[in-house]
C-alpha positions in Angstrom: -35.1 -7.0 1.2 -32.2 -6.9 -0.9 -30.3 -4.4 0.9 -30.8 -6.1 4.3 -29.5 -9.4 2.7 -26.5 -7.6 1.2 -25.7 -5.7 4.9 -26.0 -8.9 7.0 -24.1 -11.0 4.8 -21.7 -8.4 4.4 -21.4 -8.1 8.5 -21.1 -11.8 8.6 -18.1 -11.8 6.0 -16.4 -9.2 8.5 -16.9 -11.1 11.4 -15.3 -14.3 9.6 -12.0 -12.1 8.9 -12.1 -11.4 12.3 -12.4 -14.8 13.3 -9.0 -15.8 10.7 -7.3 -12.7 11.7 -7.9 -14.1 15.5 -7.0 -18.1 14.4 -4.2 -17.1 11.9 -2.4 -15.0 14.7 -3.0 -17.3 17.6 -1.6 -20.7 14.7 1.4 -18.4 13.8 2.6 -18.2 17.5 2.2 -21.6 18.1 5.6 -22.1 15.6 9.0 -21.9 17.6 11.0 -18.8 17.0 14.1 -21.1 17.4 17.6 -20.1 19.0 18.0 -17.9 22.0 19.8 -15.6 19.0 17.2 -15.5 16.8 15.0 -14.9 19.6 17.1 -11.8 21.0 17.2 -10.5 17.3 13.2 -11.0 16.9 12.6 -9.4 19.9 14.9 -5.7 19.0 12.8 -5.7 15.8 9.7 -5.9 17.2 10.0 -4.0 20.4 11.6 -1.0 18.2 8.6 -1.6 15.7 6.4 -1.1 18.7 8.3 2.1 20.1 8.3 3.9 16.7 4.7 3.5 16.3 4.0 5.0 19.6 6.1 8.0 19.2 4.6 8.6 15.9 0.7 8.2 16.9 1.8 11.3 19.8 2.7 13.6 16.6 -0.3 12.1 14.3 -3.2 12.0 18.1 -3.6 16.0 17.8 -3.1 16.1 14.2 -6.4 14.0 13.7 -8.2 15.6 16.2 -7.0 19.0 15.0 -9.0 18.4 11.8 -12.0 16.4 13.2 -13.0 20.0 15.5 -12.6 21.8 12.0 -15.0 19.4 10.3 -17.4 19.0 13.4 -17.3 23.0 13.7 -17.3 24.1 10.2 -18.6 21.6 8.0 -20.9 18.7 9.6 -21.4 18.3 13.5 -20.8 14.3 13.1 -17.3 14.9 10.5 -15.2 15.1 12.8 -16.3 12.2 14.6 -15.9 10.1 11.3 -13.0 11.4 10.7 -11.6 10.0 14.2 -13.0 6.6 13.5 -11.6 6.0 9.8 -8.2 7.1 11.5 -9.1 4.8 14.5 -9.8 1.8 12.3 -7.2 2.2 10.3 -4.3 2.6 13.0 -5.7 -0.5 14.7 -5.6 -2.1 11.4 -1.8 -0.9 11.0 -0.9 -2.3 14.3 -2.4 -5.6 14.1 -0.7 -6.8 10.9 2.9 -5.3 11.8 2.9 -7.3 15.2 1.9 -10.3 12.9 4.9 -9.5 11.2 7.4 -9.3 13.8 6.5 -12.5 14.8 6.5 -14.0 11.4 9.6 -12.8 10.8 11.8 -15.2 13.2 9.1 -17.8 12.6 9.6 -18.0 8.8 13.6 -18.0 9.4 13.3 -20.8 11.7 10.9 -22.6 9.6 13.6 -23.0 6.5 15.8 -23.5 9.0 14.4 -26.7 10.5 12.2 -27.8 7.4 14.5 -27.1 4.6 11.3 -26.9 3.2 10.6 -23.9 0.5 6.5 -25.0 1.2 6.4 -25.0 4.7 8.6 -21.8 4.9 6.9 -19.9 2.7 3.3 -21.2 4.6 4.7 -18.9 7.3 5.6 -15.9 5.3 1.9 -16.0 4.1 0.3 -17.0 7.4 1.8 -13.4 8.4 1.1 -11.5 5.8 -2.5 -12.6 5.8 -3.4 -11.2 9.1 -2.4 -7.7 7.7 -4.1 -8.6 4.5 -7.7 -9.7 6.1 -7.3 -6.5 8.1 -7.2 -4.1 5.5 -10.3 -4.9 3.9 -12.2 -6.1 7.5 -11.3 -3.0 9.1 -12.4 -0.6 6.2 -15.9 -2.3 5.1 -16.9 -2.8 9.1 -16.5 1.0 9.7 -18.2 1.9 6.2 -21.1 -0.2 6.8 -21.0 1.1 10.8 -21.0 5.3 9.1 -23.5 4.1 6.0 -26.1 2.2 8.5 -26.2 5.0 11.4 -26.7 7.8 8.8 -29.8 6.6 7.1 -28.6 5.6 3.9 -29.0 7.2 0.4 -31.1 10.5 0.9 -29.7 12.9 -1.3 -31.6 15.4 -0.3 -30.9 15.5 3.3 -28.7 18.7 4.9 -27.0 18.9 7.9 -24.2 21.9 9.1 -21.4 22.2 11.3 -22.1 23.5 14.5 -21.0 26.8 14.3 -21.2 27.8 10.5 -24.3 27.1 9.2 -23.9 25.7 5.9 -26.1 22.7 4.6 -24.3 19.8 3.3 -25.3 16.3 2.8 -24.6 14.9 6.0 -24.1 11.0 4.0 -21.8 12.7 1.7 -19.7 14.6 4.1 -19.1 11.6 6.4 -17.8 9.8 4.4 -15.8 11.8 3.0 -14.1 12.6 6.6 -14.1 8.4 7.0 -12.0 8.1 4.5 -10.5 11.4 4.9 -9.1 10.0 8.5 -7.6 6.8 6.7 -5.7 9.1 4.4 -4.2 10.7 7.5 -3.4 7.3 9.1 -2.2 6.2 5.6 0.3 9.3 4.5 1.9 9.6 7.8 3.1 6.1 8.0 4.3 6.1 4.5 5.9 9.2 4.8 7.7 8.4 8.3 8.4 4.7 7.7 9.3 5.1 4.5 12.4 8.1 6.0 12.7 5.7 8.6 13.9 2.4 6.7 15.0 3.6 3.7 17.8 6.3 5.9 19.0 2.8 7.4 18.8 0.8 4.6 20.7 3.2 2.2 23.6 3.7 5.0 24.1 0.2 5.8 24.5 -0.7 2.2 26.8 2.4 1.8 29.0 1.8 4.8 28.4 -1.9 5.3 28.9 -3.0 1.8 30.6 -1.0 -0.4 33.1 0.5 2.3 33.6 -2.5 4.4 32.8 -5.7 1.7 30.3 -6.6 4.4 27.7 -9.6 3.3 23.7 -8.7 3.5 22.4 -8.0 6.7 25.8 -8.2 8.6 25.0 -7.5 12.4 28.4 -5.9 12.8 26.9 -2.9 11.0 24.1 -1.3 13.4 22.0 0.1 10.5 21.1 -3.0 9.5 19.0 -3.8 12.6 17.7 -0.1 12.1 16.6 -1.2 8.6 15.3 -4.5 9.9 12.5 -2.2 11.9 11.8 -0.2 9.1 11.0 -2.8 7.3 8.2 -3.4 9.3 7.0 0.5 10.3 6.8 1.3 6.4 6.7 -2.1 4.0 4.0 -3.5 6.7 3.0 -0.6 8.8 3.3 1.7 5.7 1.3 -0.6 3.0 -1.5 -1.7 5.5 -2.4 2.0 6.0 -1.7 2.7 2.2 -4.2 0.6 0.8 -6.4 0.7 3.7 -7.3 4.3 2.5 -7.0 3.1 -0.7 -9.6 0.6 -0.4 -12.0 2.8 1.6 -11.9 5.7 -0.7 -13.0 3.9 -3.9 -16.3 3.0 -2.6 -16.7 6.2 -1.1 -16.0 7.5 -4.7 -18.9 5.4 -5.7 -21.4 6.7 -3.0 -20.4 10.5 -4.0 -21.0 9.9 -7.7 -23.9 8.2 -7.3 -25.4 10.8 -5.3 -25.1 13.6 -7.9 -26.0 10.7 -10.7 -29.1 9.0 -9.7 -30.1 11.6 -6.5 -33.6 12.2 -8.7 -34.3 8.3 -8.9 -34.5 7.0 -5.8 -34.8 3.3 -6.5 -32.0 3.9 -9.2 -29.8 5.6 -7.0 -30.7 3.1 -3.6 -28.9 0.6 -6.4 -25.9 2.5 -7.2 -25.1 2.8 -3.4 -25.8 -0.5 -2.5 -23.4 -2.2 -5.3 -20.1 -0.9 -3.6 -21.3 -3.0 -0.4 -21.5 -6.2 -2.6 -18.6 -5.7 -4.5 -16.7 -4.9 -1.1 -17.5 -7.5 0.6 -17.8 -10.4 -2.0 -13.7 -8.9 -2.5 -13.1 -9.8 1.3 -14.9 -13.2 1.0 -12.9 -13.8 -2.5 -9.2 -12.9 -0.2 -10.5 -15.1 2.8 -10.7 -17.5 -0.4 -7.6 -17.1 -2.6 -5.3 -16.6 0.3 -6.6 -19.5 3.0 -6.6 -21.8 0.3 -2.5 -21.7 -0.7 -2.0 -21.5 3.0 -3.8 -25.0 3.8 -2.4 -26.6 0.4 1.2 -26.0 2.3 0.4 -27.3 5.7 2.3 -29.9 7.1 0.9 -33.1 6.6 2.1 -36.9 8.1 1.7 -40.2 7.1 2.4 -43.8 8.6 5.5 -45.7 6.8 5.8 -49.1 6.6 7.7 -49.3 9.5 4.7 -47.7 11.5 6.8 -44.3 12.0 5.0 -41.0 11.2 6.6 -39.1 8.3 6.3 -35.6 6.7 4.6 -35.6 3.0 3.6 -32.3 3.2 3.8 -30.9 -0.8 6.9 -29.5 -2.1 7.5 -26.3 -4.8 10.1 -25.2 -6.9 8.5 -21.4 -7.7 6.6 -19.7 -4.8 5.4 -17.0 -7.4 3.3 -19.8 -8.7 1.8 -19.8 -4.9 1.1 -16.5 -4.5 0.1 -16.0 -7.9 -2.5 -19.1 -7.3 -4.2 -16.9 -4.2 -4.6 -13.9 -7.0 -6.4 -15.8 -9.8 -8.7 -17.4 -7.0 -10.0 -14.5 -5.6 -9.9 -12.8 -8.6 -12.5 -15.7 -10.4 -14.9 -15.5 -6.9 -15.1 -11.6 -7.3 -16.3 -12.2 -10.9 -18.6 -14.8 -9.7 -20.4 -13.5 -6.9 -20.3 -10.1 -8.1 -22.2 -11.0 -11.2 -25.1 -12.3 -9.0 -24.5 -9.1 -7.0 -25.0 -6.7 -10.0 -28.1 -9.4 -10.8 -29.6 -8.7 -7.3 -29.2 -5.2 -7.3 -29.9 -4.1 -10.5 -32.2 -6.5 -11.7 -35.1 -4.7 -10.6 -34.2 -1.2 -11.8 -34.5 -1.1 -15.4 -33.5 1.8 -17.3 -30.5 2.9 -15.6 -27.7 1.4 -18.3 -27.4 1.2 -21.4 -26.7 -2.3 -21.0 -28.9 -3.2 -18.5 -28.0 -4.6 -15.3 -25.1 -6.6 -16.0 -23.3 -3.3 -16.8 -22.0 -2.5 -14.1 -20.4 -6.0 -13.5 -18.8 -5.4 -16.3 -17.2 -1.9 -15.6 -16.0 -4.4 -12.3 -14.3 -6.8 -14.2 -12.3 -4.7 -16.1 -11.0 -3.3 -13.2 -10.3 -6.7 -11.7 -8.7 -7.6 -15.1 -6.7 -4.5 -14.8 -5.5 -5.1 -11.8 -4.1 -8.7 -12.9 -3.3 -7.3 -16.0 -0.8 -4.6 -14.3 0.5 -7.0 -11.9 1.8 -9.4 -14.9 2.9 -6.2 -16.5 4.9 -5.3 -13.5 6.3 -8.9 -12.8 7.8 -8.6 -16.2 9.7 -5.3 -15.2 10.8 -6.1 -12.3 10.9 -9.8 -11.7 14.6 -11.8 -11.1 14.2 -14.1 -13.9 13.1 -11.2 -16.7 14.7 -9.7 -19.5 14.5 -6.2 -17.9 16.4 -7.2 -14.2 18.9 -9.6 -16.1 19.8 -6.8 -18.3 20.5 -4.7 -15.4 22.6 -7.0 -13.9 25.1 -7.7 -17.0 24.9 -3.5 -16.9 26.3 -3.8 -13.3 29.7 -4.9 -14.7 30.4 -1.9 -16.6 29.6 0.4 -13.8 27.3 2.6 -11.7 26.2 4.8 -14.2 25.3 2.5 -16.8 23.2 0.8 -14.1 21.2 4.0 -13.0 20.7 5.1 -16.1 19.5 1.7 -17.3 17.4 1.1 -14.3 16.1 4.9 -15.3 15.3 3.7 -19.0 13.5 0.3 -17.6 11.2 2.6 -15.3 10.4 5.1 -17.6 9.6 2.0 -20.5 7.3 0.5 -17.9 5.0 3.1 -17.0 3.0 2.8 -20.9 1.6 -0.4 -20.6 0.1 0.1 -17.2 -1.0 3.9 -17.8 -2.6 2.4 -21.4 -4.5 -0.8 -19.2 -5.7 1.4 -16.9 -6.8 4.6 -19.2 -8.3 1.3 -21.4 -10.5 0.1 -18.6 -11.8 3.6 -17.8 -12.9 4.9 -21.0 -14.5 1.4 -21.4 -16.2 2.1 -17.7 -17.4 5.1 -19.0 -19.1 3.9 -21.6 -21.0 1.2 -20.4 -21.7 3.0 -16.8 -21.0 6.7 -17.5 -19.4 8.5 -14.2 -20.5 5.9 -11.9 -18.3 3.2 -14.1 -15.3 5.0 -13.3 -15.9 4.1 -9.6 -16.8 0.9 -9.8 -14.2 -0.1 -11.9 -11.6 1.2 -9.3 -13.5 -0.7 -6.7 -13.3 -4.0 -9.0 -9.2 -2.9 -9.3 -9.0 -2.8 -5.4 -11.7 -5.7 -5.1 -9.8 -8.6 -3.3 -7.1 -6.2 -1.7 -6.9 -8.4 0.7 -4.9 -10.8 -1.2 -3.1 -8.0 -2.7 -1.7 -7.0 1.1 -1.7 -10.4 2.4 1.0 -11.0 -0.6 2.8 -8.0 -0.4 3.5 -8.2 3.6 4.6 -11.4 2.6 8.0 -9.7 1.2 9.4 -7.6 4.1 8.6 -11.0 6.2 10.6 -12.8 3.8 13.3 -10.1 3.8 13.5 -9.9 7.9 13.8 -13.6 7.7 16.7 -13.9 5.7 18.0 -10.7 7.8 17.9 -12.4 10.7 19.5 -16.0 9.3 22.6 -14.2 7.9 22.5 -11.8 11.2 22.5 -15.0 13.6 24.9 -16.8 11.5 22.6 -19.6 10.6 24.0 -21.8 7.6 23.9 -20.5 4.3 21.2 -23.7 2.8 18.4 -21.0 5.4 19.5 -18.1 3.6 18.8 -19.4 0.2 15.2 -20.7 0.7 14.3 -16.9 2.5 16.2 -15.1 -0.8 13.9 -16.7 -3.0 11.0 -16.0 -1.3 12.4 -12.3 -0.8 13.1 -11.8 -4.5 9.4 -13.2 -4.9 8.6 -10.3 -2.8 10.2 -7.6 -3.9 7.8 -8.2 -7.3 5.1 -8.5 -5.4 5.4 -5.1 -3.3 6.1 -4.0 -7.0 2.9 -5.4 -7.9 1.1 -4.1 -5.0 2.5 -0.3 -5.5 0.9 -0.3 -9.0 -2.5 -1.7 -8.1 -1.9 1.1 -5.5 -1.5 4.1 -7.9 -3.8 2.2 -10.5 -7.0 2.3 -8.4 -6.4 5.5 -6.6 -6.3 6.8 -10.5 -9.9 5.3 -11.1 -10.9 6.5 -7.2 -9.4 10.2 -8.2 -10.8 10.4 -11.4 -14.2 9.6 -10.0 -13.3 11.8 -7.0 -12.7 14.8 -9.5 -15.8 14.6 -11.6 -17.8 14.6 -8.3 -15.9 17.5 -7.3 -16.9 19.3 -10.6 -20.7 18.5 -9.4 -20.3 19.9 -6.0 -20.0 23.2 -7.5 -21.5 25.5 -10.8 -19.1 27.0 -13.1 -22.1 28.6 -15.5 -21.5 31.8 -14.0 -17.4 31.9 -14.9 -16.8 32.6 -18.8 -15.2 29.9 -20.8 -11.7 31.5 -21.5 -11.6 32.3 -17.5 -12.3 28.5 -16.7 -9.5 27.2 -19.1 -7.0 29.5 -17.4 -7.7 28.3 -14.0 -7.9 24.9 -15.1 -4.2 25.3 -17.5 -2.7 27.1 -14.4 -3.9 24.8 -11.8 -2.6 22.1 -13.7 0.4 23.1 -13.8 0.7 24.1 -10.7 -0.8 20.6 -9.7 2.2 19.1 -11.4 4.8 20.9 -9.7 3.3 20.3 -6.5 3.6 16.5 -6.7 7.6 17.1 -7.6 7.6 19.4 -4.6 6.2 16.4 -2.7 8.9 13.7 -4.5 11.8 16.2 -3.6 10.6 16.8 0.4 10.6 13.0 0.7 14.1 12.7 -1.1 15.6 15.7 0.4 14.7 14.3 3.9 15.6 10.6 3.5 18.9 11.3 2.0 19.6 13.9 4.7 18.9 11.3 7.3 20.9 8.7 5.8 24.0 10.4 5.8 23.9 10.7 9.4 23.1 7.6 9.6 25.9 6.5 7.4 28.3 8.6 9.9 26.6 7.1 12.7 27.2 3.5 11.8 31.3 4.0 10.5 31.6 5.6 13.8 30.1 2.3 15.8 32.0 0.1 13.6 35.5 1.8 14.6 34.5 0.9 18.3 37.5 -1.8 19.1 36.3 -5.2 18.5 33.4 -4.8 16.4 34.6 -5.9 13.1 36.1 -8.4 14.9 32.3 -9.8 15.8 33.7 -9.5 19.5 32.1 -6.8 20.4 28.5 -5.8 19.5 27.9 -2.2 18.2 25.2 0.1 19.9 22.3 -0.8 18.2 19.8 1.7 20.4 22.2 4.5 19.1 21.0 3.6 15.9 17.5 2.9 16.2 17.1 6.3 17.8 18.5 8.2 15.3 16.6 6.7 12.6 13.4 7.0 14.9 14.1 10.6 15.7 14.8 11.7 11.7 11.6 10.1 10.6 9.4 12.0 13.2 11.5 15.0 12.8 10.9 15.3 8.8 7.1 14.1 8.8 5.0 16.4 9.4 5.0 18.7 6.6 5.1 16.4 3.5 2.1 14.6 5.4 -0.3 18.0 5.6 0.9 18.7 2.2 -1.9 17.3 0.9 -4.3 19.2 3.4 -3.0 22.6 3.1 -2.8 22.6 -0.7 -6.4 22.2 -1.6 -7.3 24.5 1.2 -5.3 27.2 0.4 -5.6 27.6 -3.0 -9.4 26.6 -2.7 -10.0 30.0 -0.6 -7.4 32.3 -2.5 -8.3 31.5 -6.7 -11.5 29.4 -6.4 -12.9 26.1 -7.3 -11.7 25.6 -11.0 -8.3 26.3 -9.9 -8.3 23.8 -7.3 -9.6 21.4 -10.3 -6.7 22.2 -12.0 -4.9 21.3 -9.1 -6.9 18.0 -9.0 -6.2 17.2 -12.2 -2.8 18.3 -13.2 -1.3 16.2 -9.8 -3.0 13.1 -11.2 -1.6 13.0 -14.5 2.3 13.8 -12.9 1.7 10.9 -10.3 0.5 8.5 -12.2 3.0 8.0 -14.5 5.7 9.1 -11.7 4.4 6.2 -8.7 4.8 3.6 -11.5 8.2 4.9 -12.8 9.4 4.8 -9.2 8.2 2.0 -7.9 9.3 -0.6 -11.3 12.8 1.2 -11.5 12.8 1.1 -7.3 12.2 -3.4 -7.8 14.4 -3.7 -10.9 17.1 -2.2 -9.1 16.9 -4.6 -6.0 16.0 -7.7 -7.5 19.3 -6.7 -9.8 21.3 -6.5 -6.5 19.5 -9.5 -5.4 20.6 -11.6 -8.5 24.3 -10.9 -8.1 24.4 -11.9 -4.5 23.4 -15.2 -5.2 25.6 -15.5 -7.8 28.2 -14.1 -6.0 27.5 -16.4 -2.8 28.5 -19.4 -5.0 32.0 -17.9 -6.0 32.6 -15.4 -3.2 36.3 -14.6 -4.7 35.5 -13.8 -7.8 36.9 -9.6 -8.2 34.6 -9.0 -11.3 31.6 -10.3 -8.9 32.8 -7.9 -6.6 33.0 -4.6 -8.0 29.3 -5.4 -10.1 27.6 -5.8 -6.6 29.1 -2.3 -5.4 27.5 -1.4 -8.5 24.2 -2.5 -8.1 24.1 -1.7 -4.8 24.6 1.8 -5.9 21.6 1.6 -8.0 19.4 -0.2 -4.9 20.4 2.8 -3.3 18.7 5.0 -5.6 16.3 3.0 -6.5 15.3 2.3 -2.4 13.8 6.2 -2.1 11.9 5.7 -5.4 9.9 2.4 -5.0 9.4 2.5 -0.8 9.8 6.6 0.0 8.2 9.0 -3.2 6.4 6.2 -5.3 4.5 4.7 -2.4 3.3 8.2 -1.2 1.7 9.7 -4.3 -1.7 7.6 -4.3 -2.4 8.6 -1.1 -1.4 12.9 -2.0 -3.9 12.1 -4.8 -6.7 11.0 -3.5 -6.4 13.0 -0.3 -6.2 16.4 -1.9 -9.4 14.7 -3.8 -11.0 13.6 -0.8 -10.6 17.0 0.8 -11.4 19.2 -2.3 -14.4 16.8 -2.2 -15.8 18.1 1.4 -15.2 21.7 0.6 -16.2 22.3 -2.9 -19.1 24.5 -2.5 -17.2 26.6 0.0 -14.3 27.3 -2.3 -16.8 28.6 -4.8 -19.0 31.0 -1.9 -15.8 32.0 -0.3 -12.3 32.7 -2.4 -10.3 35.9 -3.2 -9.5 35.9 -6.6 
């Protein structure tokens, strides 16, 4: 009874965010998208958005299926077709929220530019994002419940086999495993392609554009930038929807896999344990449908009657759009604790015996993930907001030169990575106590919770950032550009904020990940001393692999942004084009940048494929453990370094524009910018190329190592 009241509602919560994924989308084009200009401009970005996506999906098409005959073959005759719906779901996930954010983009520029309103413009910015962020979470639970429903449930002791090697395997188990196995896919080849794609352009048309040619931000006489305004959609949109898209399906997979091995000889306990992750899933969407929908309505426009019997605008004005956003977060965050406490009530109620705390335990291994998640974001915002200690710092540093700003912005990343590492490592070991295993899980479920909100927020930035793009690129006046900079510094803490939520849960959803793995197969055969040196040597290995992965991401982004850079002084040497007479060849541009990306994918996105398989079938299960583990300990502290020092370094750029658009002729002004924008330069491949990428290398290797556990230990050389 329970179970079919938790499925149905949980069905009817997905079919709502599909209706405000429809209604949102269909209200955001009803805005204007204002001057034929602006319109032109929109209409590159989001046709070149378009373009890369399509040549991408030909590369990624064969990859997927590639893997999904493996599966089907080898492992369990419905993988592979899991495997092709997760990446299915996923992509049209990805493409839905980036199409809402090429046409917020223009709509939120036009919006300050007609309302002067920071409300009503930043309404836009949200309506976008929210599409993407309602996707995420839609898209993920509708195709878990789809997988869960159709294979019968919790039976965990049903087999199934591939169709050609005969090996049983829990056919539950291994399904979803390849579900959320073909949202990593979807996932790592959009970071790892959008992020070579925007950051090449970015990092170029700072270079060339403004510290060789004193251009201002987002000049349109410099092609690159136009490049960059696309890449700001194909990775910080494209990119993030697909990130924490796999994020969010893989933590409740964790859950199902642990509580398979847990509770498999209790069936009422363990019928529980997989039921929870539906509730907490779903109350999460409801609590972003919330959080979200609520700050857009409390910024509507609104008219009243004057005395004079004229209508007039009274829609509410705000001096802090952080507040906003930050508004959507604690109200989603207060309905997961709510209605996943009657959850856990529901579900547990009735199975005694299975905590130590009884059935409200594993609420609370929830809440602390929730808590950690807010906790981490207000950890981050200190780090990397404008108005902090830690960006204002970095911006007096600018004055005395590029290296005391890298290394500054170095020592500000590496301080920020204890707090977050100690809240999460906090939260888990308090998980495990009151849940055991299981905890683990659910606590990164809690963390990922109301993700919608999360990406709703965080696509709110790069809309922010195309929309003050495209004000400076169509010469609108300078009041326009100032109300989309303060929502784009907002957003460049938020993406912060969302990149450590992102390597946060994926370290609860890998941890759980890895102690299923260590159930999957029996180590009582292998002598101590000969599991702690495949578990010291894997490690190690596991490390190295991850710096392997940081340095093929750097390697190729830097290489493509040099021709990029070379590309764009060449366009801007064509006769008029400083001039503003003459417009530069933007296609040239597009198409190199398009071209690199696709060119340099491939490998770093298999990485995390090949790896695990390899050295699965060559030194055995507790070496890939080793593997498992040592990676997760280098990432962790790696994604957050990145991605803190990545915002600190922008939002430090960011600071001394404005201050330097109110006294354009000051020299000292002048030669701190070219400083900071040396360190947004190196801080662009760390937040939005390396740092973005390692959750999904993580939990991916996991994931895989997951599926083929027991084969590593019946088949390896050594």
């Amino acid at each position: 009874m329970v179970s079919t009241m938790v499925y149905a509602a949980s069905f009817i919560i997905v079919l709502v965010a599909f209706f405000l994924i429809r209604r949102n989308f269909v209200d955001l084009r009803k805005h204007d998208e204002g001057t034929p200009e602006m319109k032109e401009l929109a209409g590159i970005i989001r046709d070149g958005a378009s373009t890369f996506l399509r040549r991408e999906y030909r590369v990624i098409i064969p990859t997927v299926i590639l893997f999904g005959m493996l599966y089907t073959l080898f492992m369990e005759k419905f993988a592979g077709l899991t495997l092709l719906f997760g990446a299915l779901l996923n992509a049209i996930a990805v493409e839905i929220g980036m199409r809402a954010g090429t046409y917020g983009n223009v709509r939120t520029t036009n919006a300050a530019r007609v309302t002067k309103a920071l409300s009503r413009t930043m309404r836009i910015a949200l309506l976008g994002g929210s599409i993407s962020g309602f996707a995420v979470p839609a898209f993920g639970l509708f195709g878990f419940l789809i997988i869960w429903i159709s294979s019968g449930g919790a039976d965990a002791g049903a087999t199934s086999s591939g169709l050609i090697m005969q090996n049983a395997v829990n056919p539950v188990v291994m399904r979803l495993g390849c579900y959320s196995l073909g949202f990593s896919l979807i996932g790592m080849f959009n970071r790892v392609a959008g992020g070579n794609y925007t950051k090449a352009a970015d990092i170029s048309a700072d270079i060339v554009g403004k510290n060789v040619h004193n251009m201002p931000e987002d000049d349109s006489r410099m092609p690159n930038t136009i490049a960059d305004f696309i890449g700001d959609n194909v990775n910080d949109i494209a990119g993030n929807i697909s990130d924490l898209g796999e994020s969010f399906v893989a933590t409740p997979v964790a859950c199902i896999l642990i509580a398979m091995q847990v509770f498999k000889d209790n069936p009422a306990a363990l019928a529980a344990a997989c039921l929870f992750p539906f509730v907490l899933s779903a109350s999460g969407l409801l609590s972003s449908l919330v959080g979200v929908t609520s700050v857009i309505f409390a910024n509507r426009k609104k008219k009243k009657v004057g005395p004079d019997g004229q209508e007039i605008v009274v829609s509410r004005e705000i001096s802090d759009p952080a507040i906003e956003l930050d508004l959507a977060t604690y109200l989603s965050a207060i309905t997961v604790f709510i209605i996943g406490l009657v959850g856990a009530y529901l579900v547990f109620g009735g199975v005694p015996g299975m905590f130590k705390y009884g059935w409200i335990a594993p609420w609370g291994a929830a809440a602390f993930g929730v808590v950690s998640s807010v906790l981490v974001g207000k950890v981050t915002e200190r780090y990397t907001g404008m108005k902090y200690a830690s960006v204002q710092k970095l911006k007096s540093m600018a004055s005395e030169g590029d290296s005391f700003v890298v290394t500054t912005g170095d020592a500000i990343g590496y301080r920020s990575t204890l707090l977050p590492v100690l809240i999460i490592g906090i939260s888990m070991i308090v998980a495990y106590q009151i849940c055991g295993t299981y905890g683990i899980a659910i606590a990164g479920l809690g963390m990922l919770s109301f993700v919608g909100t999360t990406v709703s927020i965080d696509a709110f930035g790069p809309i922010a950032d195309n929309a003050g793009g495209i004000a400076e690129s169509c010469h609108l006046e300078p009041e326009v550009r100032e109300i989309t900079d303060q929502l784009d510094a907002v957003g460049n803490t938020t993406a912060a904020i969302g990149k450590g939520n992102a390597i946060g849960s994926a370290t609860f959803a890998t941890v759980a990940l890895i102690m299923s793995y260590i159930g999957g197969y029996a180590t009582s055969e292998i002598g101590l001393s000969s599991v702690v040196v495949y578990l010291t040597v894997g490690a190690v290995v596991g490390g190295a692999l991850i710096m392997y992965f940081s340095a093929l991401l750097t390697d190729n982004t830097i290489v493509a942004a040099k021709k990029l850079a070379d590309a764009g002084e060449e366009e801007l040497k064509i006769p008029g084009v400083l001039e503003g007479t003459v417009k530069p060849h933007y296609t040239r541009i597009i198409e190199m940048a398009a071209n690199s990306a696709l060119k340099h994918m491939l490998l770093p996105s298999i990485l995390a494929l090949i790896a695990p398989i390899a050295f699965g079938f060559s030194f055995g299960p507790n070496f890939v453990l080793g593997i498992l583990l040592g990676s997760t300990v280098t990432a962790v502290g790696l994604a957050i370094y990145n991605g803190n020092s990545g915002g600190a370094f922008d939002n430090a750029k960011k600071a001394i524009e404005i201050e330097r658009s109110k006294d354009p002729d000051n020299k000292a002004l002048a030669q701190a910018h070219k400083a900071a924008v040396t360190g947004d330069t190196v801080g662009d491949t760390r937040k939005d190329v390396v740092g973005v990428a390692l959750d999904i290398f993580i939990k991916m290797m996991s994931t895989v190592s997951n599926t083929l556990a027991q084969t590593f230990a019946m088949f390896h050389l050594f």
